[in-house]
C-alpha positions in Angstrom: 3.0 -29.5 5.4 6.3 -31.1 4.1 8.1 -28.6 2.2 10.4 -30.2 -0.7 13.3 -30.1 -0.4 14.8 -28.0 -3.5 12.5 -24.8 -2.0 15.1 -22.6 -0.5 14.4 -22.7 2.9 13.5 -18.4 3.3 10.9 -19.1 0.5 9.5 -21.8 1.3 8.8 -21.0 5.2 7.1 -17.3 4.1 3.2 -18.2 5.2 0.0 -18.3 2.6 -1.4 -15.2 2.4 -4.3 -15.2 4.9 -6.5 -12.9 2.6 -6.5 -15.0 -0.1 -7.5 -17.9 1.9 -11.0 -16.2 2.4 -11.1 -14.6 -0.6 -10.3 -17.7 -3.1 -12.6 -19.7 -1.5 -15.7 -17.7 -2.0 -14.4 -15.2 -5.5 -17.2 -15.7 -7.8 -20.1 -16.2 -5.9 -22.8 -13.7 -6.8 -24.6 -13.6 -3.3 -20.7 -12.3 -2.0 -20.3 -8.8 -1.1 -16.6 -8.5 -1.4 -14.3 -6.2 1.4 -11.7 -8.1 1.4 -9.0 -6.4 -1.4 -7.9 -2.8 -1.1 -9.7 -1.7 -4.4 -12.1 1.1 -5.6 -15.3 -0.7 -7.0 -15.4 1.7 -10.0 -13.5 0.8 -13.1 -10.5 2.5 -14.1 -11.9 5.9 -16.0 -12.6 5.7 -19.6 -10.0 8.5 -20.8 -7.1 6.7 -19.7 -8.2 3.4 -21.3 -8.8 5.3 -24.7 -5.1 6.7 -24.1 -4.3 3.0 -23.5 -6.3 1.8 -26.4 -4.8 4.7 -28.7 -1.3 4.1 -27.6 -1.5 0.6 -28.8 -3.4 1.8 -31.9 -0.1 3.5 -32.8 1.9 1.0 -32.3 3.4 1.3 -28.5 3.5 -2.4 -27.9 7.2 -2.9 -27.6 10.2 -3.0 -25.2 10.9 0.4 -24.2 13.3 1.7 -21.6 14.3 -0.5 -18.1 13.1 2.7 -15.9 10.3 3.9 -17.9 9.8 5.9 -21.1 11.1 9.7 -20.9 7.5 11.0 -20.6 6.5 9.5 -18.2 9.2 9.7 -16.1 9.3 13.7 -17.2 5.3 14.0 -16.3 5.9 12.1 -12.8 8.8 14.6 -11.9 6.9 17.2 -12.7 3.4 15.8 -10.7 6.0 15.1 -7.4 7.5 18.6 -8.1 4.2 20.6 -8.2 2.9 18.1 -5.2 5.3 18.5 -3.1 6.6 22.2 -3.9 9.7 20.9 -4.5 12.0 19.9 -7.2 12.2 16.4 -8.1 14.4 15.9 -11.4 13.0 13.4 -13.6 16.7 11.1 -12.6 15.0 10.4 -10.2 12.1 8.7 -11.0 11.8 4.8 -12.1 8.7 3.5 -13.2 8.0 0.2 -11.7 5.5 -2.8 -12.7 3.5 -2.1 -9.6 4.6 -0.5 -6.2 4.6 -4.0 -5.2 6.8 -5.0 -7.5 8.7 -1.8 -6.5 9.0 -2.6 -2.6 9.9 -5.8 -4.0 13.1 -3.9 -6.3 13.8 -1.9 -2.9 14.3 -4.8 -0.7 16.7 -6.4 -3.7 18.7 -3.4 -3.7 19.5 -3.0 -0.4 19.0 -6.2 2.0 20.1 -9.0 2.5 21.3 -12.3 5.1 21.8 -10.9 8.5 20.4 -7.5 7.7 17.4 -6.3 9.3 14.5 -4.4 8.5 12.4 -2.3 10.9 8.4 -2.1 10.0 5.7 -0.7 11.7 2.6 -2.8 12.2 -0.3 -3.8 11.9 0.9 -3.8 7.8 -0.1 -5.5 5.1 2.2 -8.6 5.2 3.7 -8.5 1.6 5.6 -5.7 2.6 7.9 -7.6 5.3 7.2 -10.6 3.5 9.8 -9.1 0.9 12.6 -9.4 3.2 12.1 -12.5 4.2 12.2 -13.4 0.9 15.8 -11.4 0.6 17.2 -13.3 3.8 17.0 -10.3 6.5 15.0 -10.3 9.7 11.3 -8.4 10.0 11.5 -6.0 13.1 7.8 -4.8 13.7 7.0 -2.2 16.0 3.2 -2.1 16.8 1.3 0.9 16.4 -0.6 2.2 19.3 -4.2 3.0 19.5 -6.2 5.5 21.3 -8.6 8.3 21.3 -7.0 9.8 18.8 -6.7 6.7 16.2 -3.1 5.2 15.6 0.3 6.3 16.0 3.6 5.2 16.8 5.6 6.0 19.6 8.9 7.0 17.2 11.3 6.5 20.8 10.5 2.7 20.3 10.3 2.6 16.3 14.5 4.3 16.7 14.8 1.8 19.7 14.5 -1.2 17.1 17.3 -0.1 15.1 20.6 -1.8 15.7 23.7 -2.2 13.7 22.3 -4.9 11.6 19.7 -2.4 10.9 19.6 -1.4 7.2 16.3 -0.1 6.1 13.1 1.2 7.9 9.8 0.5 6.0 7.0 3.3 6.1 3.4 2.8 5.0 1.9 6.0 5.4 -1.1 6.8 5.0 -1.0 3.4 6.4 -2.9 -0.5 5.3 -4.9 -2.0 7.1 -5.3 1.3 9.9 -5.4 4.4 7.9 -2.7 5.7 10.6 -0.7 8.7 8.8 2.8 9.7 10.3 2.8 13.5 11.1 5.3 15.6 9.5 7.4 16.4 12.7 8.2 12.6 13.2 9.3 12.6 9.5 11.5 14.9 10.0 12.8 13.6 13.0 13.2 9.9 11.7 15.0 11.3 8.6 17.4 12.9 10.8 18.4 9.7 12.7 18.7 7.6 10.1 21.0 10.0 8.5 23.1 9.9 11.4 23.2 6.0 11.6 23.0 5.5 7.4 19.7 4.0 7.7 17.6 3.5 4.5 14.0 5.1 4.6 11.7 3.0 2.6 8.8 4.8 2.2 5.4 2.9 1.0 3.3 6.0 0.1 1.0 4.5 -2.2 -2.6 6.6 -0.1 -0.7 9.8 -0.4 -3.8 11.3 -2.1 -6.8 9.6 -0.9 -6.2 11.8 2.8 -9.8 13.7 4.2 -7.7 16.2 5.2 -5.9 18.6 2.8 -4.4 17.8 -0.5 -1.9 15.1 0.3 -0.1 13.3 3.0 2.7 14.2 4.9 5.5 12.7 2.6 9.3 12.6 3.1 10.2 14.1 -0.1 9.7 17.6 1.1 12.2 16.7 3.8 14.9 15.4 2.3 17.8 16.1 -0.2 18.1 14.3 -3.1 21.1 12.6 -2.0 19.7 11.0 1.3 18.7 7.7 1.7 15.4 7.6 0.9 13.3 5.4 -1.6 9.2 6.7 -2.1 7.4 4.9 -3.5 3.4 5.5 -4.9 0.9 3.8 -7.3 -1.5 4.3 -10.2 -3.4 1.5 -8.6 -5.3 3.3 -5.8 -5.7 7.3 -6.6 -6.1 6.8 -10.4 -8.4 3.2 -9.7 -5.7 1.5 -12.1 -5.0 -1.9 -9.8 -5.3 -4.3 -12.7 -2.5 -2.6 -14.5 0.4 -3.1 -12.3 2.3 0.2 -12.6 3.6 2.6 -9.7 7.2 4.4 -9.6 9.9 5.2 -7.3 11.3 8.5 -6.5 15.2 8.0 -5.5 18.5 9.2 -5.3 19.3 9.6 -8.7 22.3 6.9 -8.3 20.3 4.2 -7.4 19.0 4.6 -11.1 21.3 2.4 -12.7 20.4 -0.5 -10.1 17.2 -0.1 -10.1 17.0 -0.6 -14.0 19.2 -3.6 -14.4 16.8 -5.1 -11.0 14.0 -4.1 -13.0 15.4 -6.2 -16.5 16.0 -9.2 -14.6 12.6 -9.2 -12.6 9.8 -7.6 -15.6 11.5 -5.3 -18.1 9.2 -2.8 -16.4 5.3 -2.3 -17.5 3.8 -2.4 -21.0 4.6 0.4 -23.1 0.9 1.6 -24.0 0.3 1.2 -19.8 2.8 3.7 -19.4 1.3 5.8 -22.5 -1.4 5.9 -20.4 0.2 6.6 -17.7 1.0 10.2 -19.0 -2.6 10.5 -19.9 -3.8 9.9 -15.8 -1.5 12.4 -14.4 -1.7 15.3 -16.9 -5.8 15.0 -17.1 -7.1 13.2 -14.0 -6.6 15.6 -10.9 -10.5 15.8 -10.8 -10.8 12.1 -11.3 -8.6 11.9 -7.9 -10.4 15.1 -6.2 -13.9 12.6 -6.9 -13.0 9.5 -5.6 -11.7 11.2 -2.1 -15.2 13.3 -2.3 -16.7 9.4 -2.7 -15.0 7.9 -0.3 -15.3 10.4 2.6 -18.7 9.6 2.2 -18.0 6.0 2.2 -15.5 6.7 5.4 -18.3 8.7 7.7 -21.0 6.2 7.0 -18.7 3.2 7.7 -17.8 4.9 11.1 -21.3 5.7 11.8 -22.6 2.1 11.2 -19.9 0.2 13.0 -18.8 2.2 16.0 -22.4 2.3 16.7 -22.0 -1.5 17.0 -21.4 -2.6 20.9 -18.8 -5.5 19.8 -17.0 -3.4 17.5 -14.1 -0.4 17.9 -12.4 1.5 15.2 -11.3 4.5 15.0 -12.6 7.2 11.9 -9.4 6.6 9.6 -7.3 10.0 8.6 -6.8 8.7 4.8 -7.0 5.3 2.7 -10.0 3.4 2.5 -9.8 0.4 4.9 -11.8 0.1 8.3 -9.5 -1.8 11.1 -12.4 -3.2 13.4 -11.3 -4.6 16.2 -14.4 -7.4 17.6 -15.2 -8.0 21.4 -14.7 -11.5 21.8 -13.1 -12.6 18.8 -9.7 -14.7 19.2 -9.8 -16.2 15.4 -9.9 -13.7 12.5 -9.3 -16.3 10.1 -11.6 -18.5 11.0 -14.8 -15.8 11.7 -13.7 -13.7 8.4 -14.5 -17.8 6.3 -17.8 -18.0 8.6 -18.7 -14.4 8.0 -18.3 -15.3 3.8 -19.9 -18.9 4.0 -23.0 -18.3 6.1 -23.3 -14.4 6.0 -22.4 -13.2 2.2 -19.6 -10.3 3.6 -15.5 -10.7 2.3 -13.2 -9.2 4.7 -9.9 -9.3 5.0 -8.5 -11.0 9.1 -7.1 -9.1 11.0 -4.2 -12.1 11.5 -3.4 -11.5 7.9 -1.3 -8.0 9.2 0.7 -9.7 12.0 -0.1 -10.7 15.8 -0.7 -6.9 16.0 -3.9 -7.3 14.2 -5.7 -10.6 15.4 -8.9 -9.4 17.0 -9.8 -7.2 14.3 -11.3 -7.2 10.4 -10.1 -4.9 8.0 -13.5 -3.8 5.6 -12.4 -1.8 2.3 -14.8 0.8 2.4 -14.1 1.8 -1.4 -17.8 0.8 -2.7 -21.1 2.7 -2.8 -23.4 4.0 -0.2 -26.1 1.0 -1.0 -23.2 -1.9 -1.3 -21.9 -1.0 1.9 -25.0 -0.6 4.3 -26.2 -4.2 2.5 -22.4 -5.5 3.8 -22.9 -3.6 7.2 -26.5 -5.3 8.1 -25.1 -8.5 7.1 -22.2 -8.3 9.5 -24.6 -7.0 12.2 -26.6 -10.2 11.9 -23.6 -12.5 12.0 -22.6 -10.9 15.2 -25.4 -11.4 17.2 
């Protein structure tokens, strides 16, 4: 494809997103069942829409503040405080239009040409796509599978940092593998990139949907306020609140002032009654969260059951999130048997070249649906691979 010319050249080279090219293709067909995003099939629930709708009713449809309106910002500090058992001042926090759009803010703060960020992958690509996009260099350091499930061997992830190194980039609980970094390698990391002024990005959006205990291992336990460290989580997944594009950062309070005037010149931050809302999910909707992770353990264990069964097909039983990474005996074209699978078979997945050469041979499956959509997606797949 000729690019024109007036593209800059960092833009223009960053590849079509290799979901969307099954998923656009075949969105709107009735006879689809779609796997392919990471999102719950249940609507957002209804009290946080009536605080939505309520909010506007009275009027909270107007600018408001570049990081976020005071209560919500006060309610997040005091959800990460009581989370993580320890205290997270409300300076802080910076409501963001999304945590993409907040990874996005993070890589415009911090990088830029001939800077280099480390990743670990398989990872879902906009999240190194956003340094391309800022000029720097994508180092990914693959993930290892076993037994056990993922992990990463942390000598090698420290071994990709050099001098041009200026962030490292987290997704734990991780997308498309479910992989989860233990605490002790937390704490380790944190440690070296202190000593090397290394920025810890960390993408923390599944912190609540774990089958294991409350939450995640997170780095805000670990750190001090002052380190280098940018978290950063979502309403999209826990609260099923992906169509309203709002997640927040939790930072060193000094970034605050830079993240706000990033924030003016990229969205003016979400929509005031959003936010409203916002307030509404964390204060009353700890059950809501407790449910979903009761529905998609369920979800989890029969996906597991069905596909590991499967002679052509290995996975391990994922530790948290809501995404199967199956990798397929004999399969050398994700892209291409994820647009048959849709076409001839009805099933949406996601291919597994979409997360980086560390995931061709494999299909990511969003297990976030029922019992009865998912063993209807599961027989289908069985009959394509025959």
């Amino acid at each position: 494809m000729t690019l024109p010319p007036f593209i800059r050249p960092g833009v223009a080279e960053i590849p079509d997103s290799l979901i969307r090219a099954v998923a656009n293709a075949a969105i709107g067909r009735a006879d689809v069942i779609p796997l392919w995003f990471g999102e719950p099939d249940l609507p957002t629930p209804r009290f946080i829409c009536d605080a939505a709708a309520e909010a506007m009713r009275n009027g909270e449809t107007k600018y408001t503040h570049s990081r976020g309106i005071p209560e919500l910002r006060d309610t997040l500090a005091r959800y990460m405080s009581g989370l993580y058992g320890v205290p997270v001042d409300a300076d802080r926090i910076t409501v963001s239009a999304s945590g993409m759009n907040a990874i996005m803010l993070a890589m415009q703060a911090l990088v830029g040409p001939g800077d280099n960020v480390v990743f670990t992958t398989p990872l879902w690509p906009n999240c190194l796509r956003t340094a391309m996009i800022m000029g720097a260099s994508p180092r990914g350091v693959t993930l290892e599978h076993g037994p056990g499930g993922w992990r990463v061997d942390l000598d090698k992830l420290i071994d990709a940092f050099d001098d041009r190194t200026r962030a490292v980039f987290l997704n734990s609980p991780g997308n498309p593998t479910g992989w989860v970094m233990p605490g002790e390698q937390q704490q380790a990391l944190l440690e070296e990139c202190r000593k090397r002024g290394i920025w810890i990005i960390a993408d923390e959006v599944y912190a609540r949907l774990v089958y294991d205990g409350n939450v995640a291992p997170s780095f805000v336990p670990l750190a001090e306020p002052e380190d280098r460290l940018i978290v950063i989580n979502s309403f999209s997944k826990s609260w099923r609140m992906t169509g309203w594009r709002m997640g927040w950062f939790t930072a060193p309070a000094e970034l605050g002032h830079t993240l706000a005037k990033l924030t003016e010149f990229n969205t003016a931050g979400p929509a005031t009654f959003a936010q409203h809302a916002g307030v509404v999910a964390i204060r009353d909707g700890e059950s809501e969260v407790k449910a979903q992770v009761d529905r998609l353990r369920v979800a989890r264990d029969l996906t597991f059951q069905r596909l590991a069964a499967h002679p052509r097909l290995t996975l391990s039983r994922p530790a948290a999130a809501f995404y199967a990474f199956v990798r397929v005996d004999g399969m050398t074209d994700s892209l291409a048997f994820a647009q048959d699978l849709v076409a001839k078979h009805g099933v949406g997945v996601a291919p597994g070249a979409a997360f980086g050469a560390a995931g061709e041979g494999h299909l990511r499956l969003c297990f976030a649906s029922s019992p009865e959509l998912l063993t209807q997606a599961f027989d289908r797949l069985e009959r394509a691979l025959r």
